[in-house]
Every structure is written in C-alpha cells, then in structure tokens.
C-alpha positions as CSV (number, residue, x, y, z in Angstrom):
1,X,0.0,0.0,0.0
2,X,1.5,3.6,-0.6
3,X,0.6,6.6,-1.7
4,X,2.3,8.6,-4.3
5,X,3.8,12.2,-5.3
6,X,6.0,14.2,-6.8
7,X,7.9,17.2,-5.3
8,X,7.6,20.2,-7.5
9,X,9.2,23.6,-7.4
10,X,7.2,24.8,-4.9
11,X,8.7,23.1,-2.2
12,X,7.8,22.1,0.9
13,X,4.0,22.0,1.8
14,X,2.2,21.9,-1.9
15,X,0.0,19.5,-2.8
16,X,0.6,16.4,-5.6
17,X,3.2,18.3,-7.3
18,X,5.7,19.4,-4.6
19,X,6.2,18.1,-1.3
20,X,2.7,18.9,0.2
21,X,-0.1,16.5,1.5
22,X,-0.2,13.2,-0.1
23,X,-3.1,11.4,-0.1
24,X,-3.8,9.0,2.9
25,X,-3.3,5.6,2.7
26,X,-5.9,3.5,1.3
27,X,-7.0,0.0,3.5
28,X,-9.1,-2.6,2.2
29,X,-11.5,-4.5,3.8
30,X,-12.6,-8.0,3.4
31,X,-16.8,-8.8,3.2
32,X,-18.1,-8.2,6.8
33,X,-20.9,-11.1,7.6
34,X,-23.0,-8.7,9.9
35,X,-26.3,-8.2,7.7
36,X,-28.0,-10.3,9.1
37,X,-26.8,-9.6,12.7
38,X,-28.5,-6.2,12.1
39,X,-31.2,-7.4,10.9
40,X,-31.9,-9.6,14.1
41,X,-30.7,-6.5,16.0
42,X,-33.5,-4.2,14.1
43,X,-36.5,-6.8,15.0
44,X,-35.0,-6.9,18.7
45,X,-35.2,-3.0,18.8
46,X,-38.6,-2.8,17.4
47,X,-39.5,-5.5,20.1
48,X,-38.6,-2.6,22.5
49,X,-40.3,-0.1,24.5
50,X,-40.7,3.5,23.4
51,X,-38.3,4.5,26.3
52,X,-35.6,1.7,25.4
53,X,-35.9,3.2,21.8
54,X,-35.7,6.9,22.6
55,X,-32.8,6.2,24.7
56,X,-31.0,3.9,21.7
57,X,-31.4,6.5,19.2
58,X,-30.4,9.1,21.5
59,X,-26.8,6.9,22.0
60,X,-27.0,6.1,18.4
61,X,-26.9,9.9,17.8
62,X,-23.9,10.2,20.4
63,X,-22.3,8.2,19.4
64,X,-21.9,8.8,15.3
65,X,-21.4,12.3,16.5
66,X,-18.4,11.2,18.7
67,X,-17.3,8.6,15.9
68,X,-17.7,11.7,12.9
69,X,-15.9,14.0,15.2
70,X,-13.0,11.4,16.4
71,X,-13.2,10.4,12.8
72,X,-12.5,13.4,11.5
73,X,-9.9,15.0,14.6
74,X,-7.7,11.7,13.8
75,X,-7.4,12.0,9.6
76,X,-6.4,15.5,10.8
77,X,-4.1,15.1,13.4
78,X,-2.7,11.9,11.4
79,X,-2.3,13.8,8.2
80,X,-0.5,16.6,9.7
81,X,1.8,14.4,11.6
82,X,2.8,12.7,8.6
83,X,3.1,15.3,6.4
84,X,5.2,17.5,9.1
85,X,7.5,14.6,8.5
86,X,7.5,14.3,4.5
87,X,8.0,17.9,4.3
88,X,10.7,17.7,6.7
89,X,12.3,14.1,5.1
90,X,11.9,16.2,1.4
91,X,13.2,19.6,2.0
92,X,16.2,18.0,3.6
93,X,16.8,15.0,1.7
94,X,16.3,17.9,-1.7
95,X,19.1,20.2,-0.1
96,X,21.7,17.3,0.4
97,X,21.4,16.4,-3.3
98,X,21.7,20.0,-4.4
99,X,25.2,20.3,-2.1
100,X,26.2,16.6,-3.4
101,X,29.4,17.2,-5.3
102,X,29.1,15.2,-8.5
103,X,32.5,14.2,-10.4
104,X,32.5,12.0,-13.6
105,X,33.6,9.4,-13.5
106,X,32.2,8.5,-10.0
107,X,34.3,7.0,-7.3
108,X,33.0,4.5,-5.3
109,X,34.4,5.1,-2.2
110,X,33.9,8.6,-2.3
111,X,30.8,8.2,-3.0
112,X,29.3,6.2,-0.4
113,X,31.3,8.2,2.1
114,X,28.9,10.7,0.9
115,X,25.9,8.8,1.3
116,X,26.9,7.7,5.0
117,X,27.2,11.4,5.9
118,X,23.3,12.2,4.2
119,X,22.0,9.3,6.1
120,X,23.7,10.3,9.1
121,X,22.4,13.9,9.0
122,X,18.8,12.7,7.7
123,X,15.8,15.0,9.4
124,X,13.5,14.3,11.1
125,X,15.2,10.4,11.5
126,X,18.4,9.0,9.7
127,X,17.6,7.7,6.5
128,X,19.4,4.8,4.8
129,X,20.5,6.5,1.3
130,X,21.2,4.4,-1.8
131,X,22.7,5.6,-5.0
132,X,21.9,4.2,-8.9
133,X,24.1,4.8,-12.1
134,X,23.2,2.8,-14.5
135,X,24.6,-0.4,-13.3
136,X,25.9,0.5,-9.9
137,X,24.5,0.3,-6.9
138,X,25.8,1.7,-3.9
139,X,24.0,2.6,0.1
140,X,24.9,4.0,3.6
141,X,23.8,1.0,4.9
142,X,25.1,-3.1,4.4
143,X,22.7,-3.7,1.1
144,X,23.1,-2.5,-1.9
145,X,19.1,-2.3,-2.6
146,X,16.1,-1.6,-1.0
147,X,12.9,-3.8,-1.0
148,X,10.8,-1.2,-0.5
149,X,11.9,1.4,-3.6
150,X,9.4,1.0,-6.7
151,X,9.5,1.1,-10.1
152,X,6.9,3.9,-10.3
153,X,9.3,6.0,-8.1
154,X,12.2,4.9,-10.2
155,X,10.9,6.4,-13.2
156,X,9.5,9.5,-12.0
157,X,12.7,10.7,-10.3
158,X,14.5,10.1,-13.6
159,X,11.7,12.1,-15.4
160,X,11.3,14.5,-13.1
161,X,14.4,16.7,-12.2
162,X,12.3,17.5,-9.0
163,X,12.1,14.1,-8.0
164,X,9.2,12.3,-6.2
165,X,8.1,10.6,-3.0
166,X,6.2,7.6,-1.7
167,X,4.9,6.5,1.2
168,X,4.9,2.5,1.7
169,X,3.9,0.1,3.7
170,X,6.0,-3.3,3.8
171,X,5.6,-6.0,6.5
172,X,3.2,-3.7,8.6
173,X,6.4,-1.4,8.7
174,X,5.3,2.2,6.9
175,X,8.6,3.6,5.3
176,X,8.7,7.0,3.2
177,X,10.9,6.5,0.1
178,X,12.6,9.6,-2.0
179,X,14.0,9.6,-5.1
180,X,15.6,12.5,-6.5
181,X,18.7,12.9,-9.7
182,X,21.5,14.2,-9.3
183,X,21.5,17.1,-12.0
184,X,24.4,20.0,-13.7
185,X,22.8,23.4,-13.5
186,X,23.0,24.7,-17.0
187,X,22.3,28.6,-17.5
188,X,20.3,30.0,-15.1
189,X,17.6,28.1,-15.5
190,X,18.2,24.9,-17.0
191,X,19.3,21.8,-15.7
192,X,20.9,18.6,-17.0
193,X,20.4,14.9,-15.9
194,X,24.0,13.5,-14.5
195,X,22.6,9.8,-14.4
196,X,23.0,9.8,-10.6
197,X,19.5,9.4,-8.7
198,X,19.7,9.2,-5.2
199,X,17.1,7.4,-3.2
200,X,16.6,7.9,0.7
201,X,14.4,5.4,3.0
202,X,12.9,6.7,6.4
203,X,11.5,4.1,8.4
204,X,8.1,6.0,10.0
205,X,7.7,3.9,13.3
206,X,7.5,7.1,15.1
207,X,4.9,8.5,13.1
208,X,2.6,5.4,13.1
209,X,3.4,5.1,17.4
210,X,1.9,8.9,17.1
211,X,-0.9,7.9,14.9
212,X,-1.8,4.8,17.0
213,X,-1.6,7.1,19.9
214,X,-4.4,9.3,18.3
215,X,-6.7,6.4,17.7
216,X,-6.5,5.4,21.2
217,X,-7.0,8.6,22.4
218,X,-10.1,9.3,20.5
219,X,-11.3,5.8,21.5
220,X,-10.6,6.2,25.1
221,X,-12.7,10.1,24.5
222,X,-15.1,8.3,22.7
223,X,-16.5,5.9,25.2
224,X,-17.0,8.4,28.7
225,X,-18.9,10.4,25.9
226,X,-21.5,8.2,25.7
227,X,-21.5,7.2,29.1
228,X,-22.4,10.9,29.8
229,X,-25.1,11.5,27.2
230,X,-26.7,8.6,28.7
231,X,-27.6,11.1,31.1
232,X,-29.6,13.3,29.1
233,X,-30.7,10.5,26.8
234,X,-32.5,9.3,30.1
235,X,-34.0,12.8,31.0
236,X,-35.3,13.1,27.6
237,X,-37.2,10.1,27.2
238,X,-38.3,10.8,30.6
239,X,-39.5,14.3,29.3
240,X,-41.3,12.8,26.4
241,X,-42.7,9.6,27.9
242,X,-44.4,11.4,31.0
243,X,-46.9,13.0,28.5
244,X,-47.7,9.9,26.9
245,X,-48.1,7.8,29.8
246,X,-50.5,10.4,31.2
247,X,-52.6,10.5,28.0
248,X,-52.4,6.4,27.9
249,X,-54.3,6.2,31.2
250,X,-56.4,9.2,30.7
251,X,-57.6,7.0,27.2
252,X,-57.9,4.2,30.0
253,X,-60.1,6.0,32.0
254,X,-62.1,7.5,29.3
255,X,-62.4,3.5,28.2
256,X,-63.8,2.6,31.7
257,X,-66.0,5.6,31.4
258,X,-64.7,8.4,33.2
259,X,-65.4,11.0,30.5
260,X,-64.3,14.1,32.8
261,X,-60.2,12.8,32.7
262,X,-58.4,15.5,31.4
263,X,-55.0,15.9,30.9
264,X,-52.7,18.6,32.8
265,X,-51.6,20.5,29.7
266,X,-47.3,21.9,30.4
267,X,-45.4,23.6,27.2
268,X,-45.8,24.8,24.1
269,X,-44.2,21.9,22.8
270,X,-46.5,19.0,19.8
271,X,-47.5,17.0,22.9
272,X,-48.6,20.0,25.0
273,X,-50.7,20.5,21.4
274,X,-51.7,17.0,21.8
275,X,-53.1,17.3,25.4
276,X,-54.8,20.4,24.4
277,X,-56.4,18.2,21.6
278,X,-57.3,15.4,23.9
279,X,-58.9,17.5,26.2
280,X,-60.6,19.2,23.8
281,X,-62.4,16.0,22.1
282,X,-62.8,14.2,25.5
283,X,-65.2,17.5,26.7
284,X,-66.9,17.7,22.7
285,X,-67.6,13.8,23.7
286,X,-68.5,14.2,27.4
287,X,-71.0,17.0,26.2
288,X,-72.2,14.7,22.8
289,X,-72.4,11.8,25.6
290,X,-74.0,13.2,28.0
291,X,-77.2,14.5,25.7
292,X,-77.5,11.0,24.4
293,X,-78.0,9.7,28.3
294,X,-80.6,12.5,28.8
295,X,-82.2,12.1,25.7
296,X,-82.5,8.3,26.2
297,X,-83.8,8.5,29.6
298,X,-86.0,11.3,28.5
299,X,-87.4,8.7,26.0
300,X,-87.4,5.9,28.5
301,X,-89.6,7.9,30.9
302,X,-92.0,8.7,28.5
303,X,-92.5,5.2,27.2
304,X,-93.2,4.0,30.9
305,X,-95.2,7.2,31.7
306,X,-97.6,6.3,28.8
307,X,-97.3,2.7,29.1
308,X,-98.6,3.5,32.6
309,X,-101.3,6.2,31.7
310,X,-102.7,3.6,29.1
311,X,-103.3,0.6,31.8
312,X,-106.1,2.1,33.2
313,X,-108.0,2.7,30.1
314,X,-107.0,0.0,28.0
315,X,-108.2,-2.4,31.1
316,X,-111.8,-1.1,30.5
317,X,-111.6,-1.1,26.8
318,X,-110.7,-4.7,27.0
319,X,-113.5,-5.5,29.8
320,X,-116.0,-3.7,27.3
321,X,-114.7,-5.2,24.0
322,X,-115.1,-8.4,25.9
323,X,-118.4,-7.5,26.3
324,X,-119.6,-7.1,22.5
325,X,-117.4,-10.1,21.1
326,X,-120.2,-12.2,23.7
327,X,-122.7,-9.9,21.7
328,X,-121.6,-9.6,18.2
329,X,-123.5,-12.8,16.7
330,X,-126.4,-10.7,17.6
331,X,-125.7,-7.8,16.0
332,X,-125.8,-7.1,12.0
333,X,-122.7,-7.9,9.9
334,X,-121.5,-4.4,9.1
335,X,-121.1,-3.6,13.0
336,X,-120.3,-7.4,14.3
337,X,-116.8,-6.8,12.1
338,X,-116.6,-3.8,13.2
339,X,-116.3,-4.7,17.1
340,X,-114.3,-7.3,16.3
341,X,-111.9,-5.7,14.5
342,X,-111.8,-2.7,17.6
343,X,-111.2,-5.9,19.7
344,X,-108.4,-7.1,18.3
345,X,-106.9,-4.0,17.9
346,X,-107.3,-2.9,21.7
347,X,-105.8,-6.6,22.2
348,X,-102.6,-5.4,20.2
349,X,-102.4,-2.5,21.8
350,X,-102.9,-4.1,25.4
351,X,-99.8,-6.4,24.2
352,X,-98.2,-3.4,23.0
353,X,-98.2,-1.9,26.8
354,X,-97.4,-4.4,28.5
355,X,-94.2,-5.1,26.2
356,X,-93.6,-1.8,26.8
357,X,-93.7,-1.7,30.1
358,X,-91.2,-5.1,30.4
359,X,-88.7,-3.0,28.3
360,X,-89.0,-0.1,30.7
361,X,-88.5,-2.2,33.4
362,X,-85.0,-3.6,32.4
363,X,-84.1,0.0,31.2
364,X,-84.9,1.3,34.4
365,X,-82.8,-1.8,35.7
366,X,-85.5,-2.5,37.9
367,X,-86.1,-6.4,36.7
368,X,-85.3,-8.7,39.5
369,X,-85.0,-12.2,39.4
370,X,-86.9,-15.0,41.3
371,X,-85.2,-18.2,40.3
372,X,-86.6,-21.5,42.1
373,X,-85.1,-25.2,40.8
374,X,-87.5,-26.1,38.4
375,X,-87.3,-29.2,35.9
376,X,-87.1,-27.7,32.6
377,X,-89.0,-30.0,30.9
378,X,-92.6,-29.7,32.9
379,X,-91.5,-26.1,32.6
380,X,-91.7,-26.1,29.0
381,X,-94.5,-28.3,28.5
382,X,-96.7,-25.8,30.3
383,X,-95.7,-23.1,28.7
384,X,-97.0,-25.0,24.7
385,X,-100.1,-26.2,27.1
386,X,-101.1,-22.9,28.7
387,X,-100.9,-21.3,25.0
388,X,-102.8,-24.4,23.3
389,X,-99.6,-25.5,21.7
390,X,-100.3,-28.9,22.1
391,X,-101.1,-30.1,18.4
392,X,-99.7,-31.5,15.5
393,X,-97.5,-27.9,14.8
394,X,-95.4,-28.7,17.9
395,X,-92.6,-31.4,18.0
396,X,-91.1,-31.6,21.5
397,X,-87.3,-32.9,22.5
398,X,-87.4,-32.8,26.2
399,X,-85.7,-35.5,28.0
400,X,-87.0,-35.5,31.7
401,X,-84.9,-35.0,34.9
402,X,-83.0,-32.0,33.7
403,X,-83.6,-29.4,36.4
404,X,-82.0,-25.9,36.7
405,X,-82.4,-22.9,38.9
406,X,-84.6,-20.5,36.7
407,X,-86.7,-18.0,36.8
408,X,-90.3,-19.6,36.1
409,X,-92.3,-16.6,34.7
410,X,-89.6,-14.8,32.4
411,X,-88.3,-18.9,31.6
412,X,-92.4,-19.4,30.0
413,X,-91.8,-15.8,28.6
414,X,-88.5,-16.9,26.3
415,X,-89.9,-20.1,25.5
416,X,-93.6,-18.9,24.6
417,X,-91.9,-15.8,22.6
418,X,-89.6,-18.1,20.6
419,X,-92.1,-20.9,19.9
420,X,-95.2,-17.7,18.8
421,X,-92.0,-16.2,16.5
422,X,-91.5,-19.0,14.6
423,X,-95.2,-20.0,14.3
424,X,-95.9,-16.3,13.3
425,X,-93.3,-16.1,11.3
426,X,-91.5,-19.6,10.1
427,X,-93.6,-22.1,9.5
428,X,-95.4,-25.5,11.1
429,X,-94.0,-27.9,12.4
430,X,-91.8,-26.3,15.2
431,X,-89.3,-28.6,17.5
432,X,-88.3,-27.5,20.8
433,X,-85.2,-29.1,21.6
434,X,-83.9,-29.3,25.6
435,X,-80.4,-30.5,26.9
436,X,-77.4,-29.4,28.7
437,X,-74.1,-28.6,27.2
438,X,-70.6,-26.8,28.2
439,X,-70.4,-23.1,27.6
440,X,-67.6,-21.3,26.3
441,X,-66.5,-20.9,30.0
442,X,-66.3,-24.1,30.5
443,X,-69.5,-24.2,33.3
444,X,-72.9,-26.3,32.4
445,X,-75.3,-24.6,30.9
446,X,-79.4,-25.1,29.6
447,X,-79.8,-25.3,26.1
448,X,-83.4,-24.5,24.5
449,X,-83.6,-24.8,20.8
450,X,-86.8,-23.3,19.0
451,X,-86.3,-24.4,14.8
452,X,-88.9,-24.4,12.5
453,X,-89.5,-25.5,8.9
454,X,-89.6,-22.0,7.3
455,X,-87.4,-20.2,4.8
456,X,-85.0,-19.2,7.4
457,X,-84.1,-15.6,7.9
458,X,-82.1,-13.3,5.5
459,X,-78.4,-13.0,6.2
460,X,-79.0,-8.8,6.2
461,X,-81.9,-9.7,8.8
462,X,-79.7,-11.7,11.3
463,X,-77.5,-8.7,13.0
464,X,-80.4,-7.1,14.0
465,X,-82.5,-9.9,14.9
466,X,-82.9,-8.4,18.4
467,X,-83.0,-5.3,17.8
468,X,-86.8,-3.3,18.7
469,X,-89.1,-2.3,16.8
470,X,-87.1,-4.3,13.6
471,X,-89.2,-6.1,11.5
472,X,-87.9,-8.2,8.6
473,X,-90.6,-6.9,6.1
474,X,-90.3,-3.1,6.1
475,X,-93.1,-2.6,3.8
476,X,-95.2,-4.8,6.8
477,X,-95.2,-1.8,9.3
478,X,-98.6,-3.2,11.0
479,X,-98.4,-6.7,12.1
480,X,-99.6,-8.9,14.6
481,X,-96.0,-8.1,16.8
482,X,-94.8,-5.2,18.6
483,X,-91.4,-5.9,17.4
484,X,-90.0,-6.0,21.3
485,X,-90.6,-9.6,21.5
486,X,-87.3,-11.2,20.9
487,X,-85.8,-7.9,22.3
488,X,-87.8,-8.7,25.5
489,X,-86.3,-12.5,25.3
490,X,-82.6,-11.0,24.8
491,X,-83.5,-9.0,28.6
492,X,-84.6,-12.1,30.2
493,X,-82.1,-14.5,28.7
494,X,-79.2,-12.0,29.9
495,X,-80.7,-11.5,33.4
496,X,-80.4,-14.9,33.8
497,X,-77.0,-14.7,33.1
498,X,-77.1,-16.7,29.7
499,X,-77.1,-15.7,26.1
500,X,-79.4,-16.5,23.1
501,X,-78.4,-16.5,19.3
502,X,-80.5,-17.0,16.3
503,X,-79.5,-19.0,13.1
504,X,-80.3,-20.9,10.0
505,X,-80.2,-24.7,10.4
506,X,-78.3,-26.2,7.5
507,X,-79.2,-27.4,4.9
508,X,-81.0,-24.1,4.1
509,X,-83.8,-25.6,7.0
510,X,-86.0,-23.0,8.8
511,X,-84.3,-20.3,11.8
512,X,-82.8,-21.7,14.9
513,X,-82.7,-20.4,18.0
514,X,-80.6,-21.3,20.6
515,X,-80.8,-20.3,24.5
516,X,-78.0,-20.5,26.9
517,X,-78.6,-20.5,30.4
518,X,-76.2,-21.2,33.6
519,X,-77.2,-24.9,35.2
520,X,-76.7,-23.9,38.4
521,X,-78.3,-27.2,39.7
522,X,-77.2,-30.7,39.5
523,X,-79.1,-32.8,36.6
524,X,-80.7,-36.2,36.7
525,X,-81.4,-37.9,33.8
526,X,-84.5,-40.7,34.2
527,X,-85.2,-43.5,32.1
C-alpha cells in the first residue's frame, strides 16, 4: 500500500506536485458477515419499548457524532503528523542532493562516504540512502538495494528533475521512500540529468506510534462520551414519555367511562398540542355523551309514563270489548266486524303496553329475578299447554330429569316468545329441543332450541334480529307483533346470566334459535 507524489518547485507544503499533502493511505477491507446480525438486532429494537428506543437512538446519535468527530480529529491530526515529517524528510533530503558534489567518473568510495554522511544527517530520523548509475549500486547501509523502492518511483525521479516521493507500507512497517537525480545546473535556469539518482528510505515507526496514539486517544474520549449522554438520553425520554403515559391512562379511563379525565396541559411543545387536543375531544364527547343519556332517559320515561297512563283505560276497553265479542252474533254484519276488529286491535295495543312496560323495566334496571329449581321440561311443556300448543304444529325434544335454577315466569316468557315467532313467522312444524351442554367458560349450561321449517331468515336480517321495533318486512309496518318480542327474550335470557343466538339450520332448513342459560343445579337424567 503507498501513496504517491512528486515534489515540484514549490517546495515544501504543496499538494501532488511538490512536497505537500499526499493522499492517505488506502485500507481494504474484506466482506463483513454482519447483515443479518443487524437485521436480528433491528426486530430486537422494534421488540422494544418507546423509552428503550428513545434512549437507543439518543446513544446512536452520540455516538456517530463522537465517531464523525473522532473520525474526522484523527485523519487531521494523522495527516498533519505525517506530512510534518514528508515535508521535513523532502526539504532536507532535496538540499543534500543539491550540495552533493558530482565528479564523472564517480568514485565509489567517495561516494558512499557521501551517502553515509546524508544518512547520518537525515531530518526528522536518519535515513538509509542508496545511490543508482546505470549499473551501480551503492547505500549507507550493508545492502546495496532496497525492497521497498518501486519502479513507479524509479521512473519518476529520472523524469522529473524535481524528484518524487512515496509512502509504503511493507511488512506492517510504513517507510517513506525519496528519489531525487543528481543534476548540472546549465544557465540560469536549466538543468541537465548527471545519471546519478539518489534514493533515501525513512523508516516512520514514530509517526505510526503517534498515529496509534491518536486512535486510542479518541477511542478512550469516545467511550466516557456516551456514558455521559446517557444522562440526558435518560431525562429526555423521561420528558417525552411522562406526557404519553399520562394520556395512555387518561384514554384508560375515558375507556372505563370516566369522560371528565383530562389531561394537565405543560409547554408549548406537539405534545402540549396533543393534550390540548385530547382535552378538547374528551369535553366535545362528554358533552355529545351526556345528551344521548338524557335524551334516552328522556325517551325511556315517557314510554313508561304512557305505558302507565294507558293501563287504566285499556283495562276497561278490554273489559268492554269483551263485552260485544259475547254480543256480536247478535248484531248485524256491518257492526259485528266492526267490534271485532276494535277488539283485536285494543288486544294489540294491550300487548303493545305491556311489552312496553317489560322493556322499561329492564331500562330502568329495575327487573329482579326469582329463580326457584325447576325441571325444565314440565316447565316447557306448560308453557305450549297454557298457549294451546299442544297439536300436530309442535314437535317436542325434552328429556326428563333435567332441572335448573330459573326464573319460572320470564323462563315461559322466552320459550312462549320463541315458539309464537316462529309459528308467526317460520312455518309449522316447530321442534323444541332441551339439553345441557358446556359453555364457552367451560361451566354447564341449559340449552333451549326453538327451529322451524320455514325459509330461514335473510343473512341482512340476522345482526339485527334483536333489535326493537325491527321487522324483517319493512313494507309490513302493521303486524300482529310489537317488534319488542325477541328484544324482551334477549333482557330475560341476559338476566339470567345466559345468552341467546339465532341462526339458520343447514341445509338451508328454517331459523334456529338457541338459548343458553347457567345450570346452576345438579341434573338427573330418568329413564
């Protein structure tokens, strides 16, 4: 490895053509095998938390700012080291060939007395100093040659009356070699070749000690650099983690339902914006929240305030409908289908009420359970008995011994609503499965199937299955339901702690429906 240049007229100091800076010497490097180290390294950093991150690429900062500055402080220092001793080795080396008697022929003797006395006189070190004409070769020192001269500098100091320099590396051992011809002076100006060129070898161990001192010096600089930004790597993160951990629990709270967290806004800073921002749309949603509560109790009162008002009357409407369905056959056609139709009517809207009134009840979150242990079987088969359910449209599943803590009256309400759906609205014959099963939990549970043999339901009808008021019909806004009833089975099924679902049986088969209750009590199964 060296680096070359040739000493021009302008001395000591120049650049490429004189003495000056020569360019640093190039390394190279074989294939590194750490791609996909980093690569590992990146997924591990990623894998990180924001405040191990903030602190890396604060020390990732540090430290390529150390490295560029170290970097940068040792090609200086380095450079001006060794070129303080080129100059130096040049200049001098220069001046002893211009006082360097030359007598044709040459004696040998004389000559290499000469050369002993350059060497020993050499600046900044001693030099070893080798002479060439044509085929002679004469040194200071005990060979002749010199392993480390090299044909490039050979034939630029015989071109060049100037002469020319390299720096080389041999055996790890850098040496600066200097080749410069002996020349006549001719006129004032002119100059003529003699055939002598005079080489001079500087071993640079000092230099490179120097150099090597550098690197360690920057290294050792390097490393309590990064120790100490540490430090303010730490109280950043701090700075910028404090915000976000207070807006991560106010979101927490806001989750749980605590819309009045705010945030304690400090700084003009993005995440004092921020705060200011989540303040601002956690009161816009408080406000927007707190209207929908007040509107929806405002609605929930008055559906049990008129369900209430409407009792009274529609008890005597019913009492006096009742009345002129025992007289109808009596009367002419025109009004006998007239009173029947205002009976069946006020019997809607006496339904209507009452549903009403259930759904205001588990609004209010005033419906209590009354659970007794009951066998679910007799329970069902009272419910299809009490409604005349007990004819060819009704296929019954229900094994006996099977007993559960449940509430009787809203347990007949769920079964009586599914089994009326799906006669309403599926189509004859209807099963009603019973028998127990494992929940998702893992705990026992009571499970009442309700399928009929209809079309099935619509896949765009199924989301809102149990939603009220929803009808699957639009166009059908008056008909023989209220649309609360499967809402009403939804309230009862959950207060009992179990779920309900509604499907399509395959096969493309009628709807399903399937109710899940807790089995709190131990089953029997007879013969």
């Amino acid at each position: 490895m060296r680096d070359t240049a040739t000493t021009g007229a302008a001395g000591p100091g120049a650049d490429s053509a004189g003495a000056g800076h020569a360019p640093a010497s190039r390394t190279r490097t074989g294939p590194t095998r750490d791609g996909s180290a980093s690569a590992r390294s990146a997924r591990r950093v990623l894998a990180f938390g924001l405040r191990t991150r903030l602190v890396l690429a604060f020390l990732l900062v540090a430290a390529v700012s150390a490295a560029t500055t170290a970097t940068l402080t040792y090609r200086e220092a380095r450079n001006a080291v060794l070129v303080t001793a080129q100059d130096t080795a040049v200049t001098s080396f220069r001046d002893r060939v211009q006082l360097l008697g030359v007598e044709l022929p040459l004696d040998r003797r004389g000559l290499q007395d000469e050369l002993r006395d350059m060497a020993r006189k050499g600046k900044p070190h001693p030099w070893i100093v080798f002479a060439e004409y044509g085929s002679l070769r004469i040194s200071s020192g005990t060979r002749p040659t010199s392993g480390v001269i090299t044909p490039e500098l050979r034939r630029t100091a015989l071109t060049s009356p100037h002469g020319s320099f390299e720096r080389v590396v041999k055996d790890g051992v850098p040496y600066l070699t200097i080749g410069m011809p002996a020349v006549f002076k001719v006129g004032p100006n002119g100059v003529l070749h003699s055939g002598l060129t005079l080489f001079a070898v500087m071993p640079m161990t000092d230099e490179q000690t120097n150099v090597e001192a550098l690197v360690t010096a920057a290294r050792d600089g390097a490393l309590p650099a990064l120790a100490v930004a540490l430090v303010p790597a730490l109280l950043a993160s701090r700075s910028v983690l404090r915000p976000v951990r207070e807006l991560r629990k106010a979101a927490g709270n806001m989750g749980s339902g605590r819309l009045d967290t705010r945030i304690q806004v400090g700084g003009r800073d993005e995440l004092a914006d921020l705060a200011s921002t989540f303040n601002e749309s956690a009161a816009a949603l408080e406000h927007s929240v707190d209207e929908l509560r007040q509107a929806e109790a405002r609605a929930r009162r008055f559906a049990s305030d008129v369900s209430h008002e409407l009792r009274t009357p529609l008890a005597g409407m019913l009492a006096v409908t009742e009345v002129l369905d025992e007289d109808a056959d009596r009367l002419d056609p025109d009004t006998a289908r007239a009173v029947r139709l205002i009976s069946a009517e006020t019997g809607k809207l006496a339904v209507l009420v009452e549903d009403l009134m259930e759904i205001s009840r588990f609004d209010a979150r005033a419906a209590e359970l009354n659970t007794d242990e009951v066998d679910a079987a007799e329970a069902i088969r009272n419910t299809l008995q009490n409604r005349h359910w007990t004819d060819d449209r009704i296929r019954t599943e229900l094994p006996h011994g099977i007993r559960a803590r449940l509430d009787p009256r809203r347990f007949d309400l769920v079964v009586a609503n599914l089994v009326g759906n799906a006669l309403k609205h599926g189509g004859a014959p209807v099963t009603v499965r019973l028998r127990t099963g494992t929940g998702a939990d893992g705990a026992a549970v009571l499970v009442t199937e309700v399928e009929d043999s209809g079309p099935g339901i619509r896949h765009d009808v199924l989301p809102h299955i149990f939603d009220r008021f929803f009808k699957a019909d639009a166009a059908r806004t008056r008909s023989a339901g209220s649309g609360l009833g499967l809402a009403i089975t939804q309230e009862n099924v959950r207060l009992h702690g179990g779920t309900v679902r509604a499907a399509n049986a395959p096969g493309g088969g009628g709807a399903v429906f399937t109710v899940e209750i807790p089995l709190t009590a131990a089953t029997e199964a007879t013969p």
